[in-house]
Every structure is written in structure tokens, then in C-alpha cells.
C-alpha positions as CSV (number, residue, x, y, z in Angstrom):
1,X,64.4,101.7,85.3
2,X,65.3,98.4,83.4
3,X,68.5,98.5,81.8
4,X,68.6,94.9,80.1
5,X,70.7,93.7,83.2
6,X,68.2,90.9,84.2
7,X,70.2,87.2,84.2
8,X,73.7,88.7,83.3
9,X,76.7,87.8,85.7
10,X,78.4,90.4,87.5
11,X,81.3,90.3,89.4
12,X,82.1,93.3,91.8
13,X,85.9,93.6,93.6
14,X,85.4,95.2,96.7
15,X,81.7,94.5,96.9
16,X,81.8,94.1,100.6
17,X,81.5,97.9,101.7
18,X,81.3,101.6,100.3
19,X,81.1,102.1,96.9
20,X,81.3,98.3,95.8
21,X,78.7,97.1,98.0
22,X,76.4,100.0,96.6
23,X,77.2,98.3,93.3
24,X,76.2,95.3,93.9
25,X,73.0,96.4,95.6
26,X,72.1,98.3,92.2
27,X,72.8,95.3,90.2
28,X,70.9,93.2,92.4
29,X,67.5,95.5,91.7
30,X,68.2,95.4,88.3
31,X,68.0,91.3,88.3
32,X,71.4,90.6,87.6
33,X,73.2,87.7,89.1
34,X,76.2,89.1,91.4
35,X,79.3,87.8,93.3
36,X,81.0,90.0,95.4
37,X,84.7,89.8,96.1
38,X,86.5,90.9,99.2
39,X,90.1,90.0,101.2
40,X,88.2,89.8,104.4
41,X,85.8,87.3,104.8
42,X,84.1,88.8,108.0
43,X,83.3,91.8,105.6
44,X,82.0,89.4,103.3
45,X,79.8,88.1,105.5
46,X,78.4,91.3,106.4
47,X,77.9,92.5,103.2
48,X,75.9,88.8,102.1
49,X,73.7,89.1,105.1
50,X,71.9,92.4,103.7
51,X,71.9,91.5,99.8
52,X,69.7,88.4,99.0
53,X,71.2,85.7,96.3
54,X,74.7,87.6,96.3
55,X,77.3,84.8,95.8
56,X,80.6,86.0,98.1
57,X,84.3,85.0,97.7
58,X,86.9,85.9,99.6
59,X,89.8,86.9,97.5
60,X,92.9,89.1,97.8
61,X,93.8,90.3,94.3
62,X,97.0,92.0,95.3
63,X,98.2,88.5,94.1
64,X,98.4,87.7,91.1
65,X,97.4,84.4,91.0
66,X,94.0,84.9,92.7
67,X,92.3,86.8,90.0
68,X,92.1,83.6,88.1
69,X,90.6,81.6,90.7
70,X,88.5,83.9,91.8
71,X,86.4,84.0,88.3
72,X,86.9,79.9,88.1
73,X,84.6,80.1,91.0
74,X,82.0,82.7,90.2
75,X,82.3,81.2,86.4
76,X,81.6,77.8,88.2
77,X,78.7,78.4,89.8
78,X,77.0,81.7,88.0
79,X,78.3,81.3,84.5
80,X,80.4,83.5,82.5
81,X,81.1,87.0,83.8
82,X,79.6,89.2,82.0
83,X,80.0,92.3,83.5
84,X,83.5,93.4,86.1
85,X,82.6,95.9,88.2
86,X,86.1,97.1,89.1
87,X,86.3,98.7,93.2
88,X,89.0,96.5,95.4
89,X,91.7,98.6,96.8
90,X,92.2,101.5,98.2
91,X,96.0,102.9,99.3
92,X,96.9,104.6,102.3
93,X,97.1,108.5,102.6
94,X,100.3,109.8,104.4
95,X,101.3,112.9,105.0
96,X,104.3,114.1,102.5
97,X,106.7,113.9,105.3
98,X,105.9,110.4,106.2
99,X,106.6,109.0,102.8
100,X,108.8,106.1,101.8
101,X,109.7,103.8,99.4
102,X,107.4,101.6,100.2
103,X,104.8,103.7,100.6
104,X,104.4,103.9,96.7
105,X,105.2,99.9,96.0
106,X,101.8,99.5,98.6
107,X,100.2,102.2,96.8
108,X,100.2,99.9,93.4
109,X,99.9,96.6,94.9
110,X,96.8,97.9,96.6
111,X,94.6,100.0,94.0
112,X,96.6,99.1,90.7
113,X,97.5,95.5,90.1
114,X,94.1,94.2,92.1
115,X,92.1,95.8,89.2
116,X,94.5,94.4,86.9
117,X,94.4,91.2,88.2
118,X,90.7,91.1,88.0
119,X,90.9,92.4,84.6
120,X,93.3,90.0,83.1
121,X,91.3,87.1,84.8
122,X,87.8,88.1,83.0
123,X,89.0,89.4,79.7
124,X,90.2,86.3,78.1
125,X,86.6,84.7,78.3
126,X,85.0,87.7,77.4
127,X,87.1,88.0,73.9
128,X,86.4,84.6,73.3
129,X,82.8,85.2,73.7
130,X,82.6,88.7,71.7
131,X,80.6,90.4,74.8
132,X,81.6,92.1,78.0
133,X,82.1,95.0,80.3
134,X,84.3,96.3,82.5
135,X,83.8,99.7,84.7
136,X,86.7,100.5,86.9
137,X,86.2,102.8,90.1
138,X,88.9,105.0,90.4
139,X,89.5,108.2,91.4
140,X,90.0,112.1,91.1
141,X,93.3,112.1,92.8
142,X,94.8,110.4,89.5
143,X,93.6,113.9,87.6
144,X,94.2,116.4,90.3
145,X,97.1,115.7,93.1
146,X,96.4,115.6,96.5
147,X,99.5,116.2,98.8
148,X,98.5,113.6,101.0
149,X,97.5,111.2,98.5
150,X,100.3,111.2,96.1
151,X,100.8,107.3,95.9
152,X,97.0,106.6,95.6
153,X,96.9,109.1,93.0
154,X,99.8,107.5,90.9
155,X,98.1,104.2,90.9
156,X,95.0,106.2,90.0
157,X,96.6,107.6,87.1
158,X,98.0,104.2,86.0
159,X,94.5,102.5,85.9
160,X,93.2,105.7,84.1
161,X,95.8,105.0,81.2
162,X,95.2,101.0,81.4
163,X,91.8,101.4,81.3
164,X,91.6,104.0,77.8
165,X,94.7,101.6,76.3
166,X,92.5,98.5,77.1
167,X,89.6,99.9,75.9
168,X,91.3,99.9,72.7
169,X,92.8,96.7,72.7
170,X,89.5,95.1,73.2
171,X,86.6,96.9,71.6
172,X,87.1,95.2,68.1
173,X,86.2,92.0,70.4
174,X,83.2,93.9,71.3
175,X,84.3,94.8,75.1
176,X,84.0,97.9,76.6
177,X,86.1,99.2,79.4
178,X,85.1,102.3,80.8
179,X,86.2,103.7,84.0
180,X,84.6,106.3,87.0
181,X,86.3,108.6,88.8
182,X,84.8,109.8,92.3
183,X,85.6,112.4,94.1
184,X,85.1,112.3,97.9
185,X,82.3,110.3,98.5
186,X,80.6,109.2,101.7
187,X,81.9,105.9,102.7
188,X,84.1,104.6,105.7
189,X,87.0,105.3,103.6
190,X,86.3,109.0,103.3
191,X,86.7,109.0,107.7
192,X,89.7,107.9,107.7
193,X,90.7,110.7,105.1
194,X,89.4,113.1,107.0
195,X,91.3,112.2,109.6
196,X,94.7,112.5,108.0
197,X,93.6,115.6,106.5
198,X,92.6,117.1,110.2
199,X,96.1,115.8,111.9
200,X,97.9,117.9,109.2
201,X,95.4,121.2,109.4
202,X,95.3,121.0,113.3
203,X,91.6,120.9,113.2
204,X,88.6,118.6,113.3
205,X,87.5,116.1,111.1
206,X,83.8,117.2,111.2
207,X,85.6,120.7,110.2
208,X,87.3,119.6,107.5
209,X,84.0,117.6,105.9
210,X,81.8,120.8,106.5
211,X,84.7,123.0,104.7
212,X,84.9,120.1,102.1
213,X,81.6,120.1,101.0
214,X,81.1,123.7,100.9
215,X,83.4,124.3,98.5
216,X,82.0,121.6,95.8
217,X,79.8,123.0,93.4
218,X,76.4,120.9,94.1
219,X,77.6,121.2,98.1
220,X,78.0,117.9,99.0
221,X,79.9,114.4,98.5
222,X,78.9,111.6,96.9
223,X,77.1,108.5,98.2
224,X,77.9,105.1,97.1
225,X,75.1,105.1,95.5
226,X,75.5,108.0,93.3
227,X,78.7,106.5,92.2
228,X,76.7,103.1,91.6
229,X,73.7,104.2,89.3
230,X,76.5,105.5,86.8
231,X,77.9,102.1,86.5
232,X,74.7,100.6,85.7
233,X,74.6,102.6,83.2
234,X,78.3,102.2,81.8
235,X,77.8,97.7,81.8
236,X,74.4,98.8,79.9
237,X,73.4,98.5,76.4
238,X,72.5,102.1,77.0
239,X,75.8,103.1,76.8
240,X,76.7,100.6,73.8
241,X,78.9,103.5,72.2
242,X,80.8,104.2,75.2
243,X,83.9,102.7,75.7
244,X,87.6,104.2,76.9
245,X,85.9,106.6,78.8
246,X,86.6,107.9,82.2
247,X,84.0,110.0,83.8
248,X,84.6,112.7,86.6
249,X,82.4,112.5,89.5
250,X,83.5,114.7,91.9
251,X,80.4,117.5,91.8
252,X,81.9,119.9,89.6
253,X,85.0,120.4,92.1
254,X,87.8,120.2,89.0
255,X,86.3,122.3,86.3
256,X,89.0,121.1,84.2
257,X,88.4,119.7,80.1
């Protein structure tokens, strides 16, 4: 299926691995030129080896001032972004015993200000312009708390309101910012979950995924993919009205308005 994406410049954080990398695969079929971006270069290199044309950049957009030279580059050698595809970051579960301070300073620093970073490095030029997209990968445990997850969550539920107030702010400039929110879907990142989750129910982590799955409506997780088709989709001119949007993807696991 065609979507219009042929040419246009895409730049997905976290595009190394899980979700991200299933993103820029998607992209890729659909003829669009990507860049993937990714604090660890080895990762990077991975990830470039299996996608053909991707251009990679190591960045680590926990700092603020990298988000601006990350898109010089990819604007230096692709062109103007056209489309952010939003999935760097991911905090650290802990048990609620095992929580400190800091574990909630990491917890934005990791998933919140790297997609604001990214955001307020591609944003400008896209006003300027009057076109572009932005789809932000979130999360479920910003709607629905997760006691080993409560920092992630927070930040979750931070990007959820930047992402509806931004929406605002810049559709009259003809940008639309729309975010997804997976639930637990089969990456490397859902292991180590399950593994925090089988410390604190004195089990196993293959129990804990069998348990897991049975108990969501369509009786299993996510893949990457799954979670990648739907932001094709979103950066599409198929979904030209949408905008401020976040869409639950979780299998029907929160039945919740």
C-alpha cells in the first residue's frame, strides 16, 4: 500500500532497535528517505547493516544541545525533515521499594526531554515551511500506572500532554503532531520488563509473558511492526485531519474512553 511517502525525509529517534527500527524499516518500503538516530553507535551499526540507504547518526538527545545538530546533519545531507518519527528513550522500571529521587529526574531525562529535544530541533523548519509531521511513541503506562513503572509512566504522561498542547500550537502552520501509545510489545525492552516483573512475583519471566498475554483481549503483544504500520499511517496524507491525537495500542487491555 502506497501512502504518498515516496522522497519525503524521515527522521526516526531510536531507530536502531525494537519499535524504532521497525519504523524505519516501514518507511524504507514505502520509499521514503530515512536517518535513524541512536546514542550507541555499535547499535547503529547494526541496525544500518540490515536497512539499505538508511543514513545513521549517533546522537544522545538527553542533551539538549544535540537535537539541533542532529537535524543540521540529516538536513545536510537528505534535506528537510519532513516527517519525526518520535521513539528514543526508554526509563528504567524499579520496584516501588527501590525508588529514589533520582530515579524520577532519569525517568524524564530519558523518555521526556529526548522527544522534546527532537521536537524543538525539527519544528522550527517545519513552520517555516507550512508542512510536517510528528508521531511520538509513547506508552500505556502514562494512562494506566504500573507500580513498577511509575517514573516511566510520568514522563509518559508528560509527552502525552506536550504532544495534544503542541498539536495545537502548530496546526495553523499546517503540522500535525500525533502520538501512539503501545502497550507491551515484543521487543528486547519488553525482557527486561519481564524480568523486574518476575523478581517481584517470585516467578518466571516466561510465566509472567504467558499470563500477560492471556489476559489481553486479542491474546497477544504487539510487534514492532504492528506499532510501525500505524505510524505510517499517522505522517500520511491519509490521516490529513488527524492531529493531537494519541492512540491506544495495547490490544484492548484498558477498555477505558
Amino acid at each position: 500500500m502506497k501512502l504518498g511517502l515516496e522522497r519525503k525525509v524521515v527522521l526516526v529517534t531510536g531507530g536502531s532497535k525494537g519499535i524504532g527500527l521497525a519504523c524505519a524499516q516501514a518507511f524504507l518500503a514505502e520509499g521514503a528517505q530515512v536517518a535513524i538516530a541512536s546514542r550507541s553507535r555499535e547499535n547503529l551499526e547494526r541496525a544500518a547493516a540490515t536497512l539499505d540507504g538508511v543514513l545513521s547518526v549517533p546522537a544522545d538527545l538527553a542533551l539538549a544541545d544535540a537535537g539541533p545538530l542532529l537535524v543540521q546533519e540529516v538536513e545536510g545531507k537528505l534535506g528537510p525533515v519532513d516527517v519525526l518519527i518520535n521513539s528514543a528513550g526508554a526509563a528504567k522500571r524499579y520496584l516501588p521499594e527501590d525508588l529514589e529521587a533520582q530515579s524520577w529526574h532519569a525517568a524524564m531525562d530519558a523518555k521526556y526531554f529526548t522527544y522534546i529535544h527532537a521536537m524543538q530541533a525539527v519544528l522550527p523548519g517545519m513552520a517555516a515551511r507550512g508542512a510536517g509531521n510528528v508521531v511520538n511513541i509513547i506508552g500505556m503506562g502514562g494512562k494506566v500506572a504500573n507500580l513498577i513503572h511509575l517514573p516511566g509512566g510520568a514522563a509518559n504522561s508528560a509527552l502525552m500532554l506536550a504532544t495534544v498542547g503542541l498539536a495545537q500550537v502548530y496546526g495553523p502552520k499546517g503540522i500535525r503532531i500525533n502520538a501512539i501509545n503501545p502497550g507491551a510489545t515484543l521487543t528486547e525492552r519488553l525482557k527486561e520488563r519481564l524480568a523486574v516483573e518476575a523478581k517481584a512475583r517470585n516467578t518466571t519471566a516466561d510465566e509472567v509473558l504467558a499470563q500477560g498475554q492471556a489476559r489481553v483481549p486479542l491474546r497477544r503483544y504487539a510487534t514492532p511492526e504492528d506499532v510501525a504500520n500505524v505510524a505510517l499511517f499517522l505522517a500520511s496524507a491519509s490521516a490529513s485531519y488527524v492531529t493531537g491525537a494519541i492512540i491506544p495500542m495495547d490490544g484492548g487491555s484498558n477498555p477505558v474512553v
